[in-house]
Kinemage of the C-alpha trace (Angstrom):
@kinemage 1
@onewidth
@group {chain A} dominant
@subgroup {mainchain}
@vectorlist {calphas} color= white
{ca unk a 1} P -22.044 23.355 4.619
{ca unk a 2} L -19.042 20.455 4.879
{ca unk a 3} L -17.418 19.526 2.145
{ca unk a 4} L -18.571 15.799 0.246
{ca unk a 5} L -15.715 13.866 1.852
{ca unk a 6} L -13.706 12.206 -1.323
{ca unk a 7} L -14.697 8.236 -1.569
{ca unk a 8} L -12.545 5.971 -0.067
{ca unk a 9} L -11.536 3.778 -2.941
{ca unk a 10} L -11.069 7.366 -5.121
{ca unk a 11} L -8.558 8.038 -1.981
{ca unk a 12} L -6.573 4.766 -1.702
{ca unk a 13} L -6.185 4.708 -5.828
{ca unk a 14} L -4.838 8.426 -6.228
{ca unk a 15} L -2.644 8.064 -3.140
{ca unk a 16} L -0.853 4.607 -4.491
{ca unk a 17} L -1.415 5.600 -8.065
{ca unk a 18} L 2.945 6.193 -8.194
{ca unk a 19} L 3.846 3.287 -6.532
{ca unk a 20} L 1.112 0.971 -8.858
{ca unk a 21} L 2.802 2.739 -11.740
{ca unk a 22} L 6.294 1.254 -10.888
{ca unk a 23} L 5.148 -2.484 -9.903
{ca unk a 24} L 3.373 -2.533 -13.130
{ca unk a 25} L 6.241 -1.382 -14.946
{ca unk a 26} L 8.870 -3.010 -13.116
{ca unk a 27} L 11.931 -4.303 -15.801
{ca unk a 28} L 10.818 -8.416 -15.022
{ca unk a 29} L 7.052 -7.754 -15.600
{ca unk a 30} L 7.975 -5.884 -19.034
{ca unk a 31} L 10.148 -8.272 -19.736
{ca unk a 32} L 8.002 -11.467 -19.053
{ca unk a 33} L 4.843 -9.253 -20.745
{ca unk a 34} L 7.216 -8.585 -24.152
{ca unk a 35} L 7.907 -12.702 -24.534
{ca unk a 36} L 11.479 -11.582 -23.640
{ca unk a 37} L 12.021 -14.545 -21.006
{ca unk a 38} L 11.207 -18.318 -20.627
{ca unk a 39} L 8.535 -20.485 -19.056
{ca unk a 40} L 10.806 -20.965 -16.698
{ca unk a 41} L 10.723 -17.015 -14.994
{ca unk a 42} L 7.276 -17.293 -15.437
{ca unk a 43} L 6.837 -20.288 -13.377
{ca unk a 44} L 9.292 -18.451 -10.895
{ca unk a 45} L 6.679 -15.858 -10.321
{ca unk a 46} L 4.085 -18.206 -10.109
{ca unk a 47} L 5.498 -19.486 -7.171
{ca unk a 48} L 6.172 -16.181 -5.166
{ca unk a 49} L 2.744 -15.518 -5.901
{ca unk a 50} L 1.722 -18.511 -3.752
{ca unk a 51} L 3.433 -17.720 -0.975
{ca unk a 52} L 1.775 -14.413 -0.549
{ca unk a 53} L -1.911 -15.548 -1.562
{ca unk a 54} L -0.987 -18.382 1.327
{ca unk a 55} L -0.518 -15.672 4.009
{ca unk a 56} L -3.788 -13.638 2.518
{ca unk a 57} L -5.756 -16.602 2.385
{ca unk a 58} L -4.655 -18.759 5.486
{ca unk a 59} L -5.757 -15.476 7.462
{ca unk a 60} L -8.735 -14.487 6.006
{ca unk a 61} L -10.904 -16.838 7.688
{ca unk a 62} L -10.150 -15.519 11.145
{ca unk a 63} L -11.042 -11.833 9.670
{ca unk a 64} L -14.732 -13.337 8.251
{ca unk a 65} L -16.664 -11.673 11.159
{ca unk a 66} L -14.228 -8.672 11.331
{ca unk a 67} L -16.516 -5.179 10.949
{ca unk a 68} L -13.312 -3.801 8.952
{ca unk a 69} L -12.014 -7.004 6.722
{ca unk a 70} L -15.307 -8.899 7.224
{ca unk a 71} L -17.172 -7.876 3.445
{ca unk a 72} L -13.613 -8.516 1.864
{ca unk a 73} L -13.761 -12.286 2.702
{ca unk a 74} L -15.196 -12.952 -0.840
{ca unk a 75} L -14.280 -17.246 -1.789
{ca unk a 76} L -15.512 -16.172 -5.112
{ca unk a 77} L -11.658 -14.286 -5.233
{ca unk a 78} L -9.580 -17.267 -3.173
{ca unk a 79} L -6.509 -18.265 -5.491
{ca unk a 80} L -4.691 -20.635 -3.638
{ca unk a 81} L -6.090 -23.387 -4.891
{ca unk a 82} L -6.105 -21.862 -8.629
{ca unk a 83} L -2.048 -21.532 -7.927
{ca unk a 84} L -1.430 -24.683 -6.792
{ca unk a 85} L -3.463 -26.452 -9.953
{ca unk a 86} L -1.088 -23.783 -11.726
{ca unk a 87} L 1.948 -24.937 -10.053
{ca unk a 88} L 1.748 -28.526 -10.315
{ca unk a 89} L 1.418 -28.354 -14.378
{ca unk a 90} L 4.487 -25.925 -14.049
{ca unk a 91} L 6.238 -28.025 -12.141
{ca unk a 92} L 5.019 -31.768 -11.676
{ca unk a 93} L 3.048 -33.578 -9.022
{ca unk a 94} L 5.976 -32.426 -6.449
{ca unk a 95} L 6.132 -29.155 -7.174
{ca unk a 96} L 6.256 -28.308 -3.201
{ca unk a 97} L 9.297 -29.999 -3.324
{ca unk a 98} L 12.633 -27.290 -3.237
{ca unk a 99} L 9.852 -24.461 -3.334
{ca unk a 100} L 11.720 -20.967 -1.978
{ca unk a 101} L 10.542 -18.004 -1.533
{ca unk a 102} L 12.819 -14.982 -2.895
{ca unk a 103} L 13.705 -12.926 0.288
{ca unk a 104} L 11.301 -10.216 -0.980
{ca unk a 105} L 8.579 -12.447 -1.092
{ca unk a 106} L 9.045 -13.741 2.300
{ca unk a 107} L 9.169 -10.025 3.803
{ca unk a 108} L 5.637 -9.576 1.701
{ca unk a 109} L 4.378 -12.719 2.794
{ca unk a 110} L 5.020 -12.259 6.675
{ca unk a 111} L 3.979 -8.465 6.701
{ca unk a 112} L 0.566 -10.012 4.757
{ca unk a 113} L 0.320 -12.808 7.979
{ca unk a 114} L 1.034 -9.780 10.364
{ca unk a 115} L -1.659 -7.344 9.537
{ca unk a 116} L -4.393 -10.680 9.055
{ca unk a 117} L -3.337 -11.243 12.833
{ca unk a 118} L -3.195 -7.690 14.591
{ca unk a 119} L -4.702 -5.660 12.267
{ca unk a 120} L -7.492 -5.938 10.243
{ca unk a 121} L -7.627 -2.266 8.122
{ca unk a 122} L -3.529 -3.052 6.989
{ca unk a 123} L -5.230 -6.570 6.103
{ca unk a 124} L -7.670 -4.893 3.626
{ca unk a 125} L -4.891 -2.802 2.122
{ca unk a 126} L -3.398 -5.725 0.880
{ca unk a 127} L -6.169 -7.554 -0.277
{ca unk a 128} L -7.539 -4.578 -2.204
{ca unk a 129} L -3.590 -4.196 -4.150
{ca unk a 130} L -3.859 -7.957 -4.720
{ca unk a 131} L -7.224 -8.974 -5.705
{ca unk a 132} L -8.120 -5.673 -7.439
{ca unk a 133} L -5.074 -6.195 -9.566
{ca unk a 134} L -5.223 -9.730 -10.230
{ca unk a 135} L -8.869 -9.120 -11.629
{ca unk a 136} L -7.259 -6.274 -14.233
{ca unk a 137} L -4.078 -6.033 -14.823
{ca unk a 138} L -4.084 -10.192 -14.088
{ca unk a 139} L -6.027 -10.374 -17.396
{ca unk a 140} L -3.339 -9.180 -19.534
{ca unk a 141} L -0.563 -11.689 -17.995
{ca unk a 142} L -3.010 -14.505 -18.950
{ca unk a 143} L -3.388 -13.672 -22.149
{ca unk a 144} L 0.206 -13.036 -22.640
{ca unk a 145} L 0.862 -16.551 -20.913
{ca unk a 146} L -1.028 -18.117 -23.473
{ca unk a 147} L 0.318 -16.712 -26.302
{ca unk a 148} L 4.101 -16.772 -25.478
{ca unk a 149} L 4.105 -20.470 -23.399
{ca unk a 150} L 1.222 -21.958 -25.393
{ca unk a 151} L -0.769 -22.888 -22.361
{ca unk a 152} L -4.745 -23.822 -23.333
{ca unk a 153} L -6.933 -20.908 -23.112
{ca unk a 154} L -7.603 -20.327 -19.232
{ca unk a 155} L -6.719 -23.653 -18.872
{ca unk a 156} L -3.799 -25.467 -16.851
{ca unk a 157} L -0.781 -22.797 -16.331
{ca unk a 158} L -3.358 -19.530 -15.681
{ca unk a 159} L -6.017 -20.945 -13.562
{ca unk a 160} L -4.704 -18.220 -11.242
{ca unk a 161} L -5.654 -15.329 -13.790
{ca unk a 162} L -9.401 -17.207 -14.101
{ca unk a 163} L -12.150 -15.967 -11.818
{ca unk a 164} L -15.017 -18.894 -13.025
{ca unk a 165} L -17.388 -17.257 -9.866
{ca unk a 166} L -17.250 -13.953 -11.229
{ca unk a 167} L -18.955 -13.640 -14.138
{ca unk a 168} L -19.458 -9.756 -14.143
{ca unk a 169} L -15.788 -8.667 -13.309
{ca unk a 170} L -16.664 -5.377 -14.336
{ca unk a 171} L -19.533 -5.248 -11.565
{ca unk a 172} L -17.513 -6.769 -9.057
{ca unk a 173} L -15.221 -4.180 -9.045
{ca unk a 174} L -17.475 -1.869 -8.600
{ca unk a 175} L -19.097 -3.481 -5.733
{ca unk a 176} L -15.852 -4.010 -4.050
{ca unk a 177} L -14.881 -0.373 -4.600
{ca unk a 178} L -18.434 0.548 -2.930
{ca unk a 179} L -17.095 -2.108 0.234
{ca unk a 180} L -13.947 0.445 0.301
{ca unk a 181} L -16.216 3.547 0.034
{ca unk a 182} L -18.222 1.774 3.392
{ca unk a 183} L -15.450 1.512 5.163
{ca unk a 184} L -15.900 5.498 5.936
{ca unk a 185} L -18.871 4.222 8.048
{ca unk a 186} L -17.093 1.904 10.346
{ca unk a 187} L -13.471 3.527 10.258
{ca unk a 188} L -14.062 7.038 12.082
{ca unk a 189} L -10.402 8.013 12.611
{ca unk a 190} L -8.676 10.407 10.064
{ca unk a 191} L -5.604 8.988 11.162
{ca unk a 192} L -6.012 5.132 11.214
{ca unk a 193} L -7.957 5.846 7.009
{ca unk a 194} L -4.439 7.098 6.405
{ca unk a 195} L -2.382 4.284 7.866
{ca unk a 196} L -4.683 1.818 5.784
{ca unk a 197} L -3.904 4.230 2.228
{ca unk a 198} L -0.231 4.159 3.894
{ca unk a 199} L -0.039 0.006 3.938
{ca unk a 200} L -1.190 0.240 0.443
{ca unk a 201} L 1.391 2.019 -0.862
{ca unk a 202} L 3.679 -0.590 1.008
{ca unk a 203} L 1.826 -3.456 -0.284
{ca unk a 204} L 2.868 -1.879 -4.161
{ca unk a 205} L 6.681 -1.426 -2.701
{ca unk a 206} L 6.730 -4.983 -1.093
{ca unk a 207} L 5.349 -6.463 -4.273
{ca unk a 208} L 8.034 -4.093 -6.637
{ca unk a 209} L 10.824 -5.301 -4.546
{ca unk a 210} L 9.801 -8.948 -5.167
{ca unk a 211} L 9.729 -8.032 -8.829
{ca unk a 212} L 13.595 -6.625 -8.642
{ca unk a 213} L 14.532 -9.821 -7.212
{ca unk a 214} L 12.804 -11.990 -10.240
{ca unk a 215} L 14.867 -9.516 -12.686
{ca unk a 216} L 17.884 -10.216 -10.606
{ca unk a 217} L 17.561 -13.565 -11.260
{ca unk a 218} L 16.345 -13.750 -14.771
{ca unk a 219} L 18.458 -10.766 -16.629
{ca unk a 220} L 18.225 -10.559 -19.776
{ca unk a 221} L 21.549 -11.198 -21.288
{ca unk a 222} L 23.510 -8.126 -23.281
């Protein structure tokens, strides 16, 4: 008699369980979560967060009919948009103008546009670390936001944090952890399931590197 085969999602959140720990507690997020640090490092991560959701999002249409990435391609989860109503209370009506990415953010971003080009299970690695996250762990930032920087309740300054098509976060998590658990059906190789749990481990160390960056540039002082 085989063995029940362990669900997918059950897989892919035990195996990156570590390297979620660290980007979660990462010195800038603990810092920005404790009120330690200024609008102004929040904003900062704002905008790193826009250029990866660019490189998610400008590639996901592409992926729509993809077998693999296809059932990921939610709009009900797209955040550009949310970001850039975000960015431009931050930051002004010009708030593309002088917009950088950190150096770690621009490594995430183009490893993000590589695997929505060439391949479509490293794709759904990183949209499952993102989105999954955002509808969490995102919660707690907003609430944080809005108590430390005094913006409106999910109003202008953590649009990005406010999912107004997803009523039922709960239940969509669910449902998007059953999408991972189907992905069994239409990924057959042992190997290429591990490469996709393997990218999401590297989506956590991408996103924990951009973090050490933001607390390289926003120490607290001694």
């Amino acid at each position: 008699m085989d063995t029940p085969r362990t669900p997918f999602s059950t897989v892919i959140r035990t195996a990156s369980h570590e390297q979620h720990t660290e980007a979660e507690t990462s010195t800038f997020m603990s810092d920005l979560l404790g009120g330690k640090l200024g609008v102004d490092a929040y904003t900062r991560y704002t905008e790193q967060l826009w250029f990866v959701y660019r490189a998610l999002e400008d590639g996901a249409e592409a992926l729509a009919a993809d077998p693999v990435a296809g059932p990921f391609i939610q709009p009900e989860l797209l955040r550009v948009r949310e970001l850039e109503r975000d960015l431009a209370h931050l930051r002004g009506a010009d708030w593309r103008a002088g917009l950088t990415p950190l150096p770690a953010t621009a490594a995430y971003a183009a490893r993000v546009e590589e695997c929505a080009r060439t391949w479509p299970g490293g794709y759904v690695a990183h949209h499952y670390t993102r989105y999954l996250g955002d509808l969490s762990g995102g919660q707690i930032i907003r609430g944080k936001a809005e108590l430390t920087w005094g913006f409106a309740r999910k109003g202008d300054g953590v649009r990005f944090y406010v999912f107004e098509e997803i009523p039922n976060p709960a239940a969509f998590k669910r449902g998007y952890r059953e999408l991972l658990d189907g992905i069994d059906a239409v990924v057959t190789d042992e190997l290429e399931r591990k490469r996709i749990v393997d990218e999401c481990k590297r989506a956590f160390a991408l996103n924990t590197a951009v973090f050490q960056e933001l607390g390289q540039e926003f120490p607290l002082s001694a």
